[in-house]
Each structure stands twice: as C-alpha cells, then as structure tokens.
C-alpha positions in Angstrom: 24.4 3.2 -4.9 21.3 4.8 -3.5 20.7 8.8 -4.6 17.9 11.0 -4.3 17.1 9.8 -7.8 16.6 6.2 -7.1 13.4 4.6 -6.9 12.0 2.8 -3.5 10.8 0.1 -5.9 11.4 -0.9 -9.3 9.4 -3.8 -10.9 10.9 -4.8 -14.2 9.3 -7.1 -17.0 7.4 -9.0 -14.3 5.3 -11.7 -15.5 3.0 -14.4 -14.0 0.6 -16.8 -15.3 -2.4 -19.4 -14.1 -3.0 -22.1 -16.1 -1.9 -20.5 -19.3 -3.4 -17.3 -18.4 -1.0 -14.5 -18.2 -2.4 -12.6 -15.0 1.0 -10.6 -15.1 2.8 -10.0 -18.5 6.1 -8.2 -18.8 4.8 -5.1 -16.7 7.2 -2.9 -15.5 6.6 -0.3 -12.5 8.1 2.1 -10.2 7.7 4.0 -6.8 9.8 6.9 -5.0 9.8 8.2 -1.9 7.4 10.5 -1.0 5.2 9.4 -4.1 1.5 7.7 -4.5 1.2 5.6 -7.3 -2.6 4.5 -8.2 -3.3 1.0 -9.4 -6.5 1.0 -11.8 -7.9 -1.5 -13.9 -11.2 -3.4 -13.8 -11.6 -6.6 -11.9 -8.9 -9.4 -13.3 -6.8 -6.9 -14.8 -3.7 -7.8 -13.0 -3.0 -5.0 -10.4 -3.7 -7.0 -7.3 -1.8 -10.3 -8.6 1.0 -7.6 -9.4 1.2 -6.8 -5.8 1.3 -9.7 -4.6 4.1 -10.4 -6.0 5.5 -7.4 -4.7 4.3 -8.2 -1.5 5.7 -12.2 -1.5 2.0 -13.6 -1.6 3.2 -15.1 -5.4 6.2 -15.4 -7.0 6.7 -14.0 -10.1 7.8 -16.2 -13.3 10.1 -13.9 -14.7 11.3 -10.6 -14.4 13.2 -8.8 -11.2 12.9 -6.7 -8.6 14.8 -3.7 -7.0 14.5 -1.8 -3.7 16.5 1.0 -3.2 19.0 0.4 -6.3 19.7 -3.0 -4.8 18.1 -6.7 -7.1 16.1 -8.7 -4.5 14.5 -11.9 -4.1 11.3 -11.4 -2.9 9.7 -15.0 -2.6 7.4 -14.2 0.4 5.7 -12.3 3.2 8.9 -12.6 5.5 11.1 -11.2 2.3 8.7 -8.4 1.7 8.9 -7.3 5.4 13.0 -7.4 5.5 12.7 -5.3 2.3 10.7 -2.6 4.4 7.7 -3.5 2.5 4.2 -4.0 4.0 0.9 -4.5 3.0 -2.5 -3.6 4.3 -5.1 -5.3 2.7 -9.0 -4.2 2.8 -9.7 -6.6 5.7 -7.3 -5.0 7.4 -6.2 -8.4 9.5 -6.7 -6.8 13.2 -7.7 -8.8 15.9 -11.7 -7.3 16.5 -11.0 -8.5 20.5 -8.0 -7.1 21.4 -7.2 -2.9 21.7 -5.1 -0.9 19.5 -1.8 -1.4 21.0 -2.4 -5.4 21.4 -2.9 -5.1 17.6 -0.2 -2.8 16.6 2.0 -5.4 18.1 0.2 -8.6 17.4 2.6 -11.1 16.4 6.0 -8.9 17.4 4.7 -8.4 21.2 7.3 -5.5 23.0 8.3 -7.7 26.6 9.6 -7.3 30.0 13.4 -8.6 30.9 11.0 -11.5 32.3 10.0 -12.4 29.4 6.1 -11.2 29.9 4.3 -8.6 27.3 5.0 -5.4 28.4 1.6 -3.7 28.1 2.5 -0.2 29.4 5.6 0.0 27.2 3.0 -0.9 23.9 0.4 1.2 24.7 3.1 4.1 25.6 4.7 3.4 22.1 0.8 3.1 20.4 0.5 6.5 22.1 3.6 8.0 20.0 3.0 6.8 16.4 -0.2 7.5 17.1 0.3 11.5 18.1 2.3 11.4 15.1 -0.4 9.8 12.5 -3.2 10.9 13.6 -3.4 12.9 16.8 -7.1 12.6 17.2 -7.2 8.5 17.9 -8.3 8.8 21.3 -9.6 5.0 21.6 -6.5 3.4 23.0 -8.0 1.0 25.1 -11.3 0.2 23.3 -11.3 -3.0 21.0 -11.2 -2.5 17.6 -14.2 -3.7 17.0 -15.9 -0.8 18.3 -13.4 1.6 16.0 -14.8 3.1 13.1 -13.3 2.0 9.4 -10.7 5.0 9.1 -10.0 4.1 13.0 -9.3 0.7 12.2 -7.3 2.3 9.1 -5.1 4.0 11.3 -4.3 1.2 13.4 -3.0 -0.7 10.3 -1.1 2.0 9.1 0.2 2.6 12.7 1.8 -0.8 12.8 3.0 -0.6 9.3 4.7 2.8 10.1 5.9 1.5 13.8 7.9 -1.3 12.1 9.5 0.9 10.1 8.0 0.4 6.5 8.8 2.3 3.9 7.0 0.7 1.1 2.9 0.9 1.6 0.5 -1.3 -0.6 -3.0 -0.1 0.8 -5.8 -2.1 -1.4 -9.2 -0.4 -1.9 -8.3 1.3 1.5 -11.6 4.1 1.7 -14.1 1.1 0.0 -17.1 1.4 2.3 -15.9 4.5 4.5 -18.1 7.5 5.1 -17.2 10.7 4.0 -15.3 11.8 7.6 -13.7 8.4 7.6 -12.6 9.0 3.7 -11.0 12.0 4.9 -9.4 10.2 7.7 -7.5 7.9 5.4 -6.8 10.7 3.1 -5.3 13.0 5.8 -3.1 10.1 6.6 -1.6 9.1 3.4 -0.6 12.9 2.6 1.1 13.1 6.1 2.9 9.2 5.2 4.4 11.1 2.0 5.7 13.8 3.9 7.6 11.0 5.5 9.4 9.8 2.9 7.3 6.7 2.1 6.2 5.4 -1.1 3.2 4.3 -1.6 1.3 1.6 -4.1 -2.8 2.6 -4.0 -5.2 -0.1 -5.8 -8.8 1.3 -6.2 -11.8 1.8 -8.4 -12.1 5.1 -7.2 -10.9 7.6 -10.3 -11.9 10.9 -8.4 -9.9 9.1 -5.4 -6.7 8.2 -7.6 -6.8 12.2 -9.0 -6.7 13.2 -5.5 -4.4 11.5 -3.9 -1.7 9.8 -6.3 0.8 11.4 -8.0 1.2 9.0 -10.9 -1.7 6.4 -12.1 -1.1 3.2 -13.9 -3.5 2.0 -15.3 -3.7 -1.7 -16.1 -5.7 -4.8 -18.3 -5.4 -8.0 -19.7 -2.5 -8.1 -17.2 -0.3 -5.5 -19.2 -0.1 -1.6 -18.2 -2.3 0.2 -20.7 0.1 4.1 -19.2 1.5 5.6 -16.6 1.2 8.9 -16.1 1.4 12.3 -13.4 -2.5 12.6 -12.5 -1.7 16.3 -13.3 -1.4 15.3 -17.3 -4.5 13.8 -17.5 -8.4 14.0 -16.7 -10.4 11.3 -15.3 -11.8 11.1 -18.3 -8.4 10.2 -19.8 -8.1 7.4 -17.0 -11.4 6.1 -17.5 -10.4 5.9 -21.5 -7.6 3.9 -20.2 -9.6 1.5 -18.1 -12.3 0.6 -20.6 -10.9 0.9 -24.3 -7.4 -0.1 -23.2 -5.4 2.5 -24.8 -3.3 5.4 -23.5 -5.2 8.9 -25.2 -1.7 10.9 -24.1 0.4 8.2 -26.1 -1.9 9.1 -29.2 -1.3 12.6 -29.0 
C-alpha cells in the first residue's frame, strides 16, 4: 500500500556487468516525491549505467525494482514510461525542424475525429504546461533550433511533465548552459518538486548538486561510496567521496 512514507522509486541490490566488469554492483537507491537526488561519480563509475536500468535502456542482472510500494519489471523504454518514468538525456532528442508543440507531442501526436494532427489543440495544450513550467517561453512557433539550451530544456521537461511523469532522470542537464539558461533549468526543477515529482540528477557539477538536490549519492567502481542530505555535508565532503572513495560522515 502506498503512504506518504513510500518511496517513488526504490532500487535494491541492483547489479550489472560487461564482460566481467561489474558496471553496477549490489547498489541500492531511493527517490520520494518532491525530492532531488544527485548522482556523482567520475566517468565509469556506474551512475549513468544505473539509470539506465532504471530507465529500461539495460536490464539489470540481479536485484529488483519498486515504484510506489509496488515490485516491477522494468525491461525497457516502454516499461519505464507505463511506470511514470521518463528520461531526458543531455541531447535532449527534439526534432531541431519542427516547433515546440510538434515536439512535445512527437511520437504521441493529439488528432482530429478525422484522424489528422490536430495542430491548434497541441499548440493550445503546449500553451498550458507551458504557463505552468515556465511562463516566460514565448517561442511557440519557432523551431527549436533557434531555442536557447534552457529553452530547449523546457521543451523536454514540458513533454515529460505533459505525459504525466512522475519520475525525472535529467543527465548533465545545465552542461554547456550560460549562466541565465543555468538558472532557467534550475527555476524549473524547484517548481517540478513542488509538484510532487521525484527526481534522479547526474552531473559533475558539486556546487550544482549542493544547490539543487536534496540528497547526493555518490558513486565508483560501480558501488555507492554514501548517501547523504546535501545539508550534512560540504562539497568538500562530496568531493572526498568522489576521489578517495570513502564516506568522511561514515568515519565520524
């Protein structure tokens, strides 16, 4: 049964491994609504192949999965979706030709009792998760193309939200963004957790995770090094984490 107690997500003793390499090994995680969790590690640590198992890009060896109190089988992108999970990676995946509405519902196209795309109904519906993200977008009929980064940001988010996630993976979501834009994406998260939805954050970004995230985990050599409430701990701390491997709060 679901309380207000129950975690969105819980990952337990997931493991994966390549060739004899264990990319993932017995981690466990977990996520609750209206929280950010930060993913840290260095390159090959195992955050981003942990996520994909979360998000149904791999399947996991062993270990299980819960969403909302409830075991599932998440064995790819489709299962991730039904579980009310979605992804947006760093590339984003928009369509640079089409507008903001075509790509909010690329793939899942709103249509007429005729059976045509109803473009007035997409962009009208753009319009209202829009006002509700991020009142500001303006560019509704502009390709995205010619959207900044957090612009194109919002877009993804927008469709995430539209289709009724609640269970956000953003990967290295600011990399390359100017300050404003940083901002932009920043605004946007904190106004997703007043929502109700969890979110999973990778980055390198320690000043980034202290900001926005609630809890860190911190990971390498495929195991999670701690987990802990960004108000615990310095950067320092995380950055201790990242590079010697060990937790300095578990020391203490």
């Amino acid at each position: 049964m679901t309380t207000a107690t129950t975690p969105l997500v819980m990952m337990k003793n997931i493991s994966i491994s390549f060739g004899g390499v264990h990319a993932v090994d017995n981690v466990s995680l977990d996520l609750y609504p209206g929280e950010v969790v930060g993913l840290l590690g260095h390159n090959g640590a195992g955050k981003s192949t942990l996520i994909k198992i979360l998000s149904g890009a791999y399947k996991a060896d062993s270990g299980e999965i819960w969403i909302n109190g409830e075991k599932v089988d998440i064995t790819s992108p489709r299962d991730a979706r039904a579980n009310s999970i979605e992804t947006i990676y760093q590339t984003l995946a928009l369509a640079d030709n089409l507008d903001a509405a075509s790509n909010l519902f690329l793939g899942r196209e709103l249509t007429t009792p005729f059976g045509f795309v109803d473009d007035s109904r997409q962009e009208s519906e753009t319009r209202k998760i829009m006002a509700r993200l991020n009142p500001n977008f303006k560019k509704l009929k502009e390709p995205v193309s010619a959207l900044s980064g957090g612009q194109r940001q919002s877009v993804a988010i927008a469709r995430a939200v539209y289709f009724k996630a609640r269970i956000l993976i953003m990967d290295e979501p600011t990399a390359a963004l100017g300050v404003h834009e940083t901002k932009m994406v920043a605004d946007l998260i904190t106004e997703l957790k007043k929502q109700g939805l969890g979110i999973f954050l990778i980055s390198h970004d320690t000043r980034e995770m202290m900001d926005l995230c609630d809890r860190v985990s911190v990971m390498k050599n495929g195991q999670v090094v701690g987990t802990e409430r960004v108000e615990d701990v310095t950067e320092d701390d995380i950055l201790s984490m990242i590079i010697m491997g060990k937790n300095p709060k578990a020391a203490a």
